[in-house]
N, C-alpha and C positions, 0 to 999 in steps of 0.2 A: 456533461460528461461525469464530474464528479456524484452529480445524485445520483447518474445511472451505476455507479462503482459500488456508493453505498446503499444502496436496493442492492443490486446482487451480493455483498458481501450478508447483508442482512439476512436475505430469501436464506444462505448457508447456513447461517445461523441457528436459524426456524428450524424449516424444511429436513436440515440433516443434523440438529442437534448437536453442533459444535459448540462448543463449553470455552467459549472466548470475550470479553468484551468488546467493544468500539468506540471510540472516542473521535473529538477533534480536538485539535491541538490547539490549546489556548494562546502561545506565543505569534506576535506578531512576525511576519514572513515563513511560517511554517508549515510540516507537510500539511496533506489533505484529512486525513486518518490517522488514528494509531490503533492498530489491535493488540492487547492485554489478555496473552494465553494464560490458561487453569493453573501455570505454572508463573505466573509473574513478568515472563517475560514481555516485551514491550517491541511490537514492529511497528516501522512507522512506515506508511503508505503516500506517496507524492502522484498525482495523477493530473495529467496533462495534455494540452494538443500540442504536437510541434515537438521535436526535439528537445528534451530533457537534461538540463543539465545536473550534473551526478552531486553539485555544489549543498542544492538545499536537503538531496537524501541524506548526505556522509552530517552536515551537521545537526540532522535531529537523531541522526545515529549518536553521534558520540555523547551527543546531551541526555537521551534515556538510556546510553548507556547499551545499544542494542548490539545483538550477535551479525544481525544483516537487515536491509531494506528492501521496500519492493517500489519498483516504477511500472506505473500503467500508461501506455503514451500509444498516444494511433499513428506513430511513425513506426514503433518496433513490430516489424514483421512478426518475429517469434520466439517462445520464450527461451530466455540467454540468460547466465549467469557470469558478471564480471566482479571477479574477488567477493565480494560479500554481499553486493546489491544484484537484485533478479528485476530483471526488466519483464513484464508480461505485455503485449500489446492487448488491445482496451477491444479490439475484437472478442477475444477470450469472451470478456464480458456478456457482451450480444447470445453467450451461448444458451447460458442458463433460463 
């Protein structure tokens, strides 16, 4: 699930010339990704089967310091935003 996350985030990349980088996150228990916009900032990405708990997004937030998170999980029906994290469901993915 997660390689199929990072191929599609990648193909964006390419494909539509998004001016981002991608990373994974060196510390042990943490998210899947981080993306590094033109501008510094820092999203960090947690992608998962099964119900997601909001525990490991909120602490790679406050560690890089981020404005908001995103969760990919093939439980989330569809995309939601609760206070600062966006949940997209991993279908999304499938589309591209």
């Amino acid at each position: 699930m997660e390689n199929y996350v990072a191929y599609s985030i990648y193909r964006l990349k390419v494909e539509y010339h998004h001016n981002f980088k991608m990373y994974f996150d060196p510390r042990k228990g943490g998210v899947d990704f981080l993306i590094k916009t033109i501008h510094g900032d820092i999203i960090p990405i947690e992608v998962g089967i099964g119900k997601k708990n909001k525990r490991q997004i909120i602490s790679a937030m406050d560690y890089y310091k981020s404005d908001y998170g995103i969760v990919i999980s093939d439980t989330t029906s569809k995309i939601i935003k609760e206070e600062n994290i966006i949940f997209i469901p991993y279908i999304t993915f499938t589309l591209f």
